[in-house]
NUTI-591331 format. One record per residue (C-alpha): residue in three letters; x, y, z. Coordinates in pm, whole numbers, always signed. Layout:
// residues N
DRENMAR res     xx     yy     zz
DRENMAR ALA      X      Y      Z
...
//
This chain:
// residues 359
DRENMAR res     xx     yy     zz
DRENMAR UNK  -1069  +4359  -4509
DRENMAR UNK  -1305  +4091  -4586
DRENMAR UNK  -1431  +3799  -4358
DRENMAR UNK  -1209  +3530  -4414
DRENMAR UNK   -881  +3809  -4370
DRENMAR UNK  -1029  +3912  -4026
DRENMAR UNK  -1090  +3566  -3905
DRENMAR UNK   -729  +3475  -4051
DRENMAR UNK   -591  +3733  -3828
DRENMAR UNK   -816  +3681  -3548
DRENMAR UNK   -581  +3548  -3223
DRENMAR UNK   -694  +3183  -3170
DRENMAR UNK   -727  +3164  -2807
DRENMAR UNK   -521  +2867  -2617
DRENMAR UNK   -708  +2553  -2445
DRENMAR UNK   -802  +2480  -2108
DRENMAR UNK   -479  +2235  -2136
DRENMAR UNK   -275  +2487  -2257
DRENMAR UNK   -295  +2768  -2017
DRENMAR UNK   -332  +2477  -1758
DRENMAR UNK    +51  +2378  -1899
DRENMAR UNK   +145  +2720  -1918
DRENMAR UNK   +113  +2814  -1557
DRENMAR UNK   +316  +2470  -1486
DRENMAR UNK   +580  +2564  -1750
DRENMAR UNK   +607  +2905  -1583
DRENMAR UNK   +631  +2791  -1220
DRENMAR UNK   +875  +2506  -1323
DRENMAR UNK  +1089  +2787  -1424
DRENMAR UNK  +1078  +2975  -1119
DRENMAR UNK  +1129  +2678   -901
DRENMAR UNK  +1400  +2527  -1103
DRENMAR UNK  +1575  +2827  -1262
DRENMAR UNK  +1519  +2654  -1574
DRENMAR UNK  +1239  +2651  -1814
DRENMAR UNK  +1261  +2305  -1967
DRENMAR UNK  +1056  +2024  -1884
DRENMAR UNK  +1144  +1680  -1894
DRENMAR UNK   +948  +1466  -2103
DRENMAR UNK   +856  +1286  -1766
DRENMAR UNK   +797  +1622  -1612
DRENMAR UNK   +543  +1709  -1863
DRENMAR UNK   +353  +1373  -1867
DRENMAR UNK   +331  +1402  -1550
DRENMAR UNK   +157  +1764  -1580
DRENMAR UNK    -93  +1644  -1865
DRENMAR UNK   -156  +1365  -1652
DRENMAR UNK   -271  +1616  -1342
DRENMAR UNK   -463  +1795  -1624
DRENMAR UNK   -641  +1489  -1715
DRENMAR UNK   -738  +1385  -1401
DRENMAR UNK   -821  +1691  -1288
DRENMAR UNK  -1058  +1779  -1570
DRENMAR UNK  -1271  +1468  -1487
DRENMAR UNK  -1257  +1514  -1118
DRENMAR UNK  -1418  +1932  -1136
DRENMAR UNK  -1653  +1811  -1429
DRENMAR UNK  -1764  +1478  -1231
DRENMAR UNK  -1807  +1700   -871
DRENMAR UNK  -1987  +2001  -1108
DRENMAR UNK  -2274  +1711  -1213
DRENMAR UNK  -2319  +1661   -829
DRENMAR UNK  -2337  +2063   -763
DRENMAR UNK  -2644  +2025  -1021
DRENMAR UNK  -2773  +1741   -903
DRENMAR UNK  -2848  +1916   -532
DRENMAR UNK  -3146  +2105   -461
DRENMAR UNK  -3122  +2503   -545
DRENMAR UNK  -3124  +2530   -118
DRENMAR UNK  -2804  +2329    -37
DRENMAR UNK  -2617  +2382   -394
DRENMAR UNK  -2302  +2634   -412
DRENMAR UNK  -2352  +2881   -664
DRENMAR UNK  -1980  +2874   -777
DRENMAR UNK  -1974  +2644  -1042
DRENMAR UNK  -1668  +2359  -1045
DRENMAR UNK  -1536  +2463  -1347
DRENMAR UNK  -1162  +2579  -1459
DRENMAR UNK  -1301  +2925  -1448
DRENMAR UNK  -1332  +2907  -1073
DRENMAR UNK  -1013  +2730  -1026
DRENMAR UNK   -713  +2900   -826
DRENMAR UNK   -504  +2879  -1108
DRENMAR UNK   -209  +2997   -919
DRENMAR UNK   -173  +2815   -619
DRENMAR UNK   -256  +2465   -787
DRENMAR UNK    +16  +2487  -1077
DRENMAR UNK   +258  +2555   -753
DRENMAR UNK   +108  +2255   -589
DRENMAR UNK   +168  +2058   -904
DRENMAR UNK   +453  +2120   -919
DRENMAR UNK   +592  +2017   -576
DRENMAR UNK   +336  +1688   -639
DRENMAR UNK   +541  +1613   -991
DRENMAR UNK   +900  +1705   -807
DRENMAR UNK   +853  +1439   -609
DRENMAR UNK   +750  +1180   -811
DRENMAR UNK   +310  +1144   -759
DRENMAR UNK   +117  +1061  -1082
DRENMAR UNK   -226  +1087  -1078
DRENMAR UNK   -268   +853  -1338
DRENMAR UNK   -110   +589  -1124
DRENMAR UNK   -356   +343   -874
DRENMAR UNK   -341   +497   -519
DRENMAR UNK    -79   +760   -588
DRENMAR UNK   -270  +1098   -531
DRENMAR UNK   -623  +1177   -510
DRENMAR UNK   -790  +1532   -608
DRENMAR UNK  -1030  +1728   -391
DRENMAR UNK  -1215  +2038   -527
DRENMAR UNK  -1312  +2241   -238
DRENMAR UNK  -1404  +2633   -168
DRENMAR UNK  -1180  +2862    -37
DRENMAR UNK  -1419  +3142    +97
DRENMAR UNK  -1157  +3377   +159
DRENMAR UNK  -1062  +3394   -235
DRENMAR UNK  -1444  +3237   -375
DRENMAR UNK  -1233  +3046   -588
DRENMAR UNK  -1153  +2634   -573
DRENMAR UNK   -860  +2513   -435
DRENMAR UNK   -753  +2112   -507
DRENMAR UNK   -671  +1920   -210
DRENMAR UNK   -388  +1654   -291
DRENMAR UNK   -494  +1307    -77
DRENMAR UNK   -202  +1099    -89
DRENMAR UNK   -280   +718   -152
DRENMAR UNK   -133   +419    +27
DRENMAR UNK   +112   +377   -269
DRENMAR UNK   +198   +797   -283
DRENMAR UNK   +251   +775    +94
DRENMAR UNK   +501   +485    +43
DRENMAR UNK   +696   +712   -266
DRENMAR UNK   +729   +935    +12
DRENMAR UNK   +859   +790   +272
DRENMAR UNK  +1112   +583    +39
DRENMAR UNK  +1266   +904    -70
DRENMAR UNK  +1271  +1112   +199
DRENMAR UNK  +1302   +892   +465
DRENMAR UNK  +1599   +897   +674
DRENMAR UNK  +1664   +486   +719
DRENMAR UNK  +1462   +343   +485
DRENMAR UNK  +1399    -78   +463
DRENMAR UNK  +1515   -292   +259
DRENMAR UNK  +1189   -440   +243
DRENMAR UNK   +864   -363   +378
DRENMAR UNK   +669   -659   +494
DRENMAR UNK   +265   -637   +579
DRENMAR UNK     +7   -926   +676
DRENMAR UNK   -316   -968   +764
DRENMAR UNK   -354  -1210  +1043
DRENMAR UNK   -668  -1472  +1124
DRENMAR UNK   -807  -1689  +1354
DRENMAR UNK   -694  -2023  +1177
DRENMAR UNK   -349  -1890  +1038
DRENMAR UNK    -42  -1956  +1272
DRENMAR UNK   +198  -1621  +1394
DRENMAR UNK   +445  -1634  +1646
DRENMAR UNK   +599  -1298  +1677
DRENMAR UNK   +972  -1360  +1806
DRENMAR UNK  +1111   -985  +1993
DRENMAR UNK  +1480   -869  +1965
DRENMAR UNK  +1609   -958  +2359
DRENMAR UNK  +1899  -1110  +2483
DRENMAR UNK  +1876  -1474  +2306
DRENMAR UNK  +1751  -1287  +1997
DRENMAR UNK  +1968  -1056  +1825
DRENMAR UNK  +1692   -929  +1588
DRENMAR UNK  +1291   -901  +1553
DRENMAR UNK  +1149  -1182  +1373
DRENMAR UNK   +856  -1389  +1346
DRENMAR UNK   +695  -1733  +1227
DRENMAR UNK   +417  -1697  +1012
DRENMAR UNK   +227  -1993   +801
DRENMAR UNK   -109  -1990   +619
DRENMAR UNK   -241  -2296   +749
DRENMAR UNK   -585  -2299   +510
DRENMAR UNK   -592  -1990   +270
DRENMAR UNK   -926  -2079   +150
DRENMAR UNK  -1071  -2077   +496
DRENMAR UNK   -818  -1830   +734
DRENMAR UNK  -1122  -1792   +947
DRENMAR UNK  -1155  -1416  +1126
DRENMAR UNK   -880  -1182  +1160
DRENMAR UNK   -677  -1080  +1495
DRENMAR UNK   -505   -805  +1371
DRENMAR UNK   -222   -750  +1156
DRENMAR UNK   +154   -680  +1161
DRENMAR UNK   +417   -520   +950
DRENMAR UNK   +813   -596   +950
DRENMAR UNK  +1101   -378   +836
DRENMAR UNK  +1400   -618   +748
DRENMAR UNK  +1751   -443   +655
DRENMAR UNK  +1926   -694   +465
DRENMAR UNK  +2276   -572   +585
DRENMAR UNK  +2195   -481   +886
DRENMAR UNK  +1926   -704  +1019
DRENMAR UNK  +1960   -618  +1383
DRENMAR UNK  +1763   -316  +1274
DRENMAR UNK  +1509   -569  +1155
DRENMAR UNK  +1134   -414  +1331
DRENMAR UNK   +843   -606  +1386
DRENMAR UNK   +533   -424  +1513
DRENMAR UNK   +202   -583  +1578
DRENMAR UNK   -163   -426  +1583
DRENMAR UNK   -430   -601  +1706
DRENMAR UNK   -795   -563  +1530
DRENMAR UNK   -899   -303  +1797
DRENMAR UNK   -559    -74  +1688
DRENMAR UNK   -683   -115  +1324
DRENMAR UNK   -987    -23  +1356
DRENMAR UNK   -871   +296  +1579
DRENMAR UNK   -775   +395  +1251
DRENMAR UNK  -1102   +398  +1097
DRENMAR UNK  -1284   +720  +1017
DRENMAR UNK  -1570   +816  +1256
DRENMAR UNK  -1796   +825   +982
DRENMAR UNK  -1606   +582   +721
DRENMAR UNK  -1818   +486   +426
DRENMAR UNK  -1983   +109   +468
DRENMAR UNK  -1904   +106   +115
DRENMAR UNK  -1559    +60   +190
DRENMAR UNK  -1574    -88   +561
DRENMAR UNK  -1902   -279   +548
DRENMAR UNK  -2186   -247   +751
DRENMAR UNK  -2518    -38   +706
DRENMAR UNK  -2586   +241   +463
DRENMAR UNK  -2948   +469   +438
DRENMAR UNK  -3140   +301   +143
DRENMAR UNK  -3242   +619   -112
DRENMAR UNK  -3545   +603   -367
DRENMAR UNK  -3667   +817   -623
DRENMAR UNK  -4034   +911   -551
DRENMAR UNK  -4165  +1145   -839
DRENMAR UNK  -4444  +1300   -628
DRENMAR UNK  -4196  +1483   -451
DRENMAR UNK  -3937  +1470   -750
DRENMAR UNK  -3579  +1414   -577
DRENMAR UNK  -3466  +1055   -396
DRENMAR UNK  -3594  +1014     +4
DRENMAR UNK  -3474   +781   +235
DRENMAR UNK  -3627   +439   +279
DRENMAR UNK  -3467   +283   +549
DRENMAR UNK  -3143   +101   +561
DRENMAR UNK  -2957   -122   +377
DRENMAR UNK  -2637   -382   +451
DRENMAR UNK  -2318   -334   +245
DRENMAR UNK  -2048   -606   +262
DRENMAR UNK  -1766   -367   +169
DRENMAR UNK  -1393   -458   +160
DRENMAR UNK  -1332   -471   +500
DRENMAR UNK  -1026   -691   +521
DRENMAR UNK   -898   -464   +216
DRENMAR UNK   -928   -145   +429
DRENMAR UNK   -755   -331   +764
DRENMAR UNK   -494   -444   +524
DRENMAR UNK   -412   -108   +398
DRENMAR UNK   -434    +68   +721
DRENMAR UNK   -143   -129   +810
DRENMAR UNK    +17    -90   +511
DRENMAR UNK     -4   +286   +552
DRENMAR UNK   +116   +272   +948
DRENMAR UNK   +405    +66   +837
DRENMAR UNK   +551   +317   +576
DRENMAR UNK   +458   +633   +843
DRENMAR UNK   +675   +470  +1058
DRENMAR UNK   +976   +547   +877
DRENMAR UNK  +1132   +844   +978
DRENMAR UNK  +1137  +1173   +765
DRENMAR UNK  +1552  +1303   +711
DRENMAR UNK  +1568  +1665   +769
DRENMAR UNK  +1887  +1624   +577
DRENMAR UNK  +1673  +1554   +237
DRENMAR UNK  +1367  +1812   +296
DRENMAR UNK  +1356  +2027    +40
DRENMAR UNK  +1108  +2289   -124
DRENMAR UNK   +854  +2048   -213
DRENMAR UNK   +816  +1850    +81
DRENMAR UNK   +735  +2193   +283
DRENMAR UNK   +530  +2316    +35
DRENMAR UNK   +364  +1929    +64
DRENMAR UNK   +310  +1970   +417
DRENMAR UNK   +227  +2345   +367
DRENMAR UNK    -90  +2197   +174
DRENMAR UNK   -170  +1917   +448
DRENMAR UNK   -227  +2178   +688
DRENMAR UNK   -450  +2451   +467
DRENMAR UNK   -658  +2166   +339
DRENMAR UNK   -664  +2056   +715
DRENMAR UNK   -739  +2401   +858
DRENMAR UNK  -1035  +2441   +510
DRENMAR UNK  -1207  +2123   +635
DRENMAR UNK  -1208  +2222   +990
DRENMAR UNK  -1384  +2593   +920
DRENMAR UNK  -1625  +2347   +662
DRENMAR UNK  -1706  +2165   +994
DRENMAR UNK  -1783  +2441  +1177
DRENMAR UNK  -1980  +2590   +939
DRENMAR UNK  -2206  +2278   +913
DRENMAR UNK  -2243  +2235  +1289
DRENMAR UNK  -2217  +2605  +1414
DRENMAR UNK  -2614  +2628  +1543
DRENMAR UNK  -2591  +2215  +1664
DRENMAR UNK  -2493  +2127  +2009
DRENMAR UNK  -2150  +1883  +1880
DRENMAR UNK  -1939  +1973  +1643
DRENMAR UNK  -1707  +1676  +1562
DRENMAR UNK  -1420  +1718  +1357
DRENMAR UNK  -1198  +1436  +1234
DRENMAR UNK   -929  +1605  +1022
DRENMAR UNK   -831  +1497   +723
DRENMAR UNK   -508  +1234   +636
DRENMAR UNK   -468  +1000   +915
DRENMAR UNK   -633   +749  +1011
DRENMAR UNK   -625   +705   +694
DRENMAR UNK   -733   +714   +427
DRENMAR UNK   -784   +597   +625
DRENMAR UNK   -674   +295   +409
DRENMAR UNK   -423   +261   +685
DRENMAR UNK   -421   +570   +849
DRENMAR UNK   -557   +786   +640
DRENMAR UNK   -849   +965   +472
DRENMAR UNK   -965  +1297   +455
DRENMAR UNK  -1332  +1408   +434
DRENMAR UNK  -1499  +1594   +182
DRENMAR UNK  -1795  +1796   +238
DRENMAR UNK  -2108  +1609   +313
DRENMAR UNK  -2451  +1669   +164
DRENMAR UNK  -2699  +1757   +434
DRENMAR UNK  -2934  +1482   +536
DRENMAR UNK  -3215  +1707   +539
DRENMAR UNK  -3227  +1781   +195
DRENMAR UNK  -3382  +1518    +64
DRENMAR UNK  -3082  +1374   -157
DRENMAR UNK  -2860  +1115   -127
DRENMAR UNK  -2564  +1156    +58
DRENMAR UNK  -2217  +1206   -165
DRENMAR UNK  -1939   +947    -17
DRENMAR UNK  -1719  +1100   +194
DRENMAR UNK  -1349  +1126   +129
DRENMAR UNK  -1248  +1022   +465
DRENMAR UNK  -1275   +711   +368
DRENMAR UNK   -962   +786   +163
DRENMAR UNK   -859   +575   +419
DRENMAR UNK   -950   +358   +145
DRENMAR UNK   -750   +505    -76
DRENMAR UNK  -1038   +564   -342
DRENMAR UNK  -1043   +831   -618
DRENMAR UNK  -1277  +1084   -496
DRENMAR UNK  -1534  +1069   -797
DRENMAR UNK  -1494   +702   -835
DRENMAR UNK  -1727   +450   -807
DRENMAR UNK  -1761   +288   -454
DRENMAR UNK  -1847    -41   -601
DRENMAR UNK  -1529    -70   -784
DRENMAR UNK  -1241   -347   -677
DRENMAR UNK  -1028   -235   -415
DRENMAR UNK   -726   -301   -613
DRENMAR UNK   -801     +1   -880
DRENMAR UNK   -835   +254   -574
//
């Protein structure tokens, strides 16, 4: 057989993409009883695939990027990818309506699963994913959800369902929205158009926000001070040189916190649980439990060890974020943002200067 016969015979082997859609196909099946994919279904799944693909390739440049003493040696490639569990994941993700490709719908987390050596994907719901959520599962959902920053020069007077008011309600005027002056606090109102003695007013003062904010919340995102890293070629890796001030988007992050309280506070129906939203909160609590033996693990021989899990506060963008490994401070490098401050709601490889509204 000559050359050109073999190769003409020669199985081509399938894409990344393709097995990747594969395993999705395959657990649709299973899950559904049905093999078929809706055309939403599958954009849905290439869409995972896409933003997956950048998110492992983005985090393996950082692996590389880390001194030989503090690096992994499992590369963040496919390879190393639990294949299995994340096309189930997917799946329950896509069931239920979260696109990746979507501003602050779900955020991807590569992290390592010792017990297996492979990758498992943490799935961060966004401010926007977290209101898909509560919308259709939730057990008496609003007819509209209303959320508002509140300053110093702006006039609120909150008005409490009692015996001369039949329902919450509130007066609330922007007296100078060029100057609002420094904010309060916030509030957010449920209204049921039908039904508006069910209407809900809740209030949070600054300090209640900011309860909400990450322990160690990036000053990217919240403002304030950062450590100031420089290259210096005698030593050949970036060392810190002092601090530096970082304005942030700190009325952005209070905004959303309250944004994500208010659709939190709608209660789940056990009536409409199904098979994805357990196998959603399934994955809450393993990447939970992953980042609280990563904690340990980085503070086992140091006299604290302070966890703050992952998912509320928020983002803590109102209440949530989740954390992401840090880089050690002793190594010389420059610290990787942390993905608690997915309180803000920010794709994990994505640039921390970047407008708030593409988070």
């Amino acid at each position: 057989m000559t050359d050109q016969n073999q190769q003409a015979v020669t199985k081509k082997e399938p894409t990344q993409s393709e097995r990747f859609m594969t395993k999705v196909i395959a657990e649709f099946g299973s899950s559904v009883g049905e093999v078929a994919l809706t055309n939403f279904q599958k954009r849905l799944a290439q869409n995972y695939f896409i933003a997956l693909d950048s998110v492992l390739k983005t985090t393996e440049e950082k692996r590389l990027k880390k001194s030989e003493k503090y690096r992994d040696q499992l590369p963040v490639t496919w390879a190393n990818v639990n294949m299995d569990k994340l096309s189930r994941d997917v799946v329950a993700y896509a069931r239920i309506g979260f696109d990746p490709a979507q501003p602050n719908h779900i955020n991807l987390v590569p992290f390592k699963n010792n017990n297996t050596g492979k990758y498992d994907i943490g799935f961060i719901e966004g401010y926007r994913g977290l209101e898909l959520k509560s919308v259709k599962y939730g057990l008496d959902v609003p007819d509209h959800v209303t959320i508002e920053l509140v300053y110093s020069n702006d006039y609120f007077a909150p008005i409490k369902k009692d015996a001369n008011h039949p329902q919450d309600s509130y007066e609330f005027e922007i007296k100078n929205p060029f100057d609002r002056g420094m904010i309060l606090g916030g509030f957010y109102y449920h209204s049921y158009t039908k039904v508006p003695e069910k209407n809900k007013l809740v209030m949070m003062t600054l300090k209640e926000i900011e309860k909400r904010k990450p322990d160690h919340a990036s000053p990217e995102f919240w403002g304030g001070e950062k450590d100031k890293w420089e290259w210096d070629p005698k030593a050949n890796k970036n060392v810190k040189k002092g601090t530096e001030k970082v304005e942030g988007w700190y009325d952005k992050m209070c905004w959303k916190t309250i944004y994500r309280a208010a659709h939190s506070d709608i209660t789940i129906d056990s009536q409409k649980i199904d098979d994805d939203y357990l196998r959603l909160k399934q994955m809450e609590s393993e990447f939970a439990e992953a980042e609280v033996e990563r904690e340990i693990g980085a503070n086992a021989n140091k006299n604290v060890i302070d966890i703050t899990p992952p998912g509320e506060p928020e983002e803590s963008a109102s209440d949530a974020e989740s954390s992401v490994p840090q880089q050690n401070s002793d190594s010389g490098e420059q610290p990787e943002m942390n993905f608690e401050d997915f309180s803000s709601d920010v794709p994990p490889m994505e640039s921390a200067g970047s407008s708030p509204e593409t988070w």
